[in-house]
C-alpha positions as CSV (number, residue, x, y, z in Angstrom):
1,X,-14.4,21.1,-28.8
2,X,-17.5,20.0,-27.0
3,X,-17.4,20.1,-23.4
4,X,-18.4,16.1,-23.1
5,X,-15.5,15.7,-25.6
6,X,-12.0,15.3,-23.8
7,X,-8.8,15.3,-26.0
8,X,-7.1,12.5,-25.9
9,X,-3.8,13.7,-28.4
10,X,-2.1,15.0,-24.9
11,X,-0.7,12.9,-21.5
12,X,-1.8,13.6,-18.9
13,X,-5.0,14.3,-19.9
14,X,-5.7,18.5,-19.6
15,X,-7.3,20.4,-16.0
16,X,-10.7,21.8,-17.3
17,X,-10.1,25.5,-17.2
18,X,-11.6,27.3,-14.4
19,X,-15.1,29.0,-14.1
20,X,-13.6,32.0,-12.1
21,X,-12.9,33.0,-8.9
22,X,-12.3,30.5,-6.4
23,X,-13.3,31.3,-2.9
24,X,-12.7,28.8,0.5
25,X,-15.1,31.0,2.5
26,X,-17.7,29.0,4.5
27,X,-20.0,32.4,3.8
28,X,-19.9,32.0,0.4
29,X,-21.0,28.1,-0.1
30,X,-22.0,28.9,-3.6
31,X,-18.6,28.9,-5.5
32,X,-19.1,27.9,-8.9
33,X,-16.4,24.6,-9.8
34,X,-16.5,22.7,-13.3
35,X,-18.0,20.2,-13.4
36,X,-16.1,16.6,-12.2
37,X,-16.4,13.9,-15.1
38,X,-15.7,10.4,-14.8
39,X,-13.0,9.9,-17.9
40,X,-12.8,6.4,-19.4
41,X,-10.6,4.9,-22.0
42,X,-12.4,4.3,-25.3
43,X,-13.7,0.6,-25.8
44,X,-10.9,-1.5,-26.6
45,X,-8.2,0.7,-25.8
46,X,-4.6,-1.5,-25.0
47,X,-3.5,-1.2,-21.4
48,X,0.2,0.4,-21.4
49,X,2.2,1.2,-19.1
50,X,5.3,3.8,-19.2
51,X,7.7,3.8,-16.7
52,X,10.3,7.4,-16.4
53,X,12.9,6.9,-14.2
54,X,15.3,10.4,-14.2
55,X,19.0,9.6,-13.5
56,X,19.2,5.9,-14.2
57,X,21.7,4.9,-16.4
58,X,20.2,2.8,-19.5
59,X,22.2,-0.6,-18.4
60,X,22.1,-0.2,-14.4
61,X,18.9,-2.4,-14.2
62,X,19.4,-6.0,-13.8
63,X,16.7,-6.2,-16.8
64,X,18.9,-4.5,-19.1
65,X,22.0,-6.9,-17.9
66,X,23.2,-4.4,-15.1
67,X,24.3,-4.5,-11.2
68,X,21.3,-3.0,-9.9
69,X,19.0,-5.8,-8.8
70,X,15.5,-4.5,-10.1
71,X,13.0,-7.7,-9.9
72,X,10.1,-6.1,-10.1
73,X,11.5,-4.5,-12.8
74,X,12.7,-8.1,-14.9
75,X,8.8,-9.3,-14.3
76,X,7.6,-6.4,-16.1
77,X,9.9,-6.7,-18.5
78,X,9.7,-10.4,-19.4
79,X,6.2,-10.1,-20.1
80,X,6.1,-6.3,-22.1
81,X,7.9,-4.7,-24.5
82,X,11.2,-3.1,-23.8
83,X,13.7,-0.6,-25.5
């Protein structure tokens, strides 16, 4: 793999590996870090938008016909994709 080449198979998107030792020493200001790149999504790439909620049960949100009043929620859902 390249290095301007960042795999897009895995979410979240991989750290870049470190260079070596890390040092927060003001008398070593040369400490070597990787280089920060600006990562895009490729040119026409859909906008989506997951949402994990741990320890929710499947019909407590009022967009899946529960109690729980989720509005937010039902706006999201009116206009996406839900299952």
């Amino acid at each position: 793999m390249s290095p301007d080449h960042t795999p897009r198979t895995i979410l979240p998107i991989p750290d870049v590996t470190h260079v070596g030792l890390t040092t927060y020493d003001a008398k070593d200001p040369d400490t070597s870090y990787p280089p920060i790149r600006d990562i895009r999504p490729p040119d026409g790439a859909p906008n989506v938008l997951v949402i994990l909620i741990d320890d929710v049960g499947f019909g407590a949100s009022s967009a899946f016909g529960g109690p729980c009043q989720t509005p937010n929620f039902e706006k999201l859902a009116a206009s996406g994709l839900r299952y």
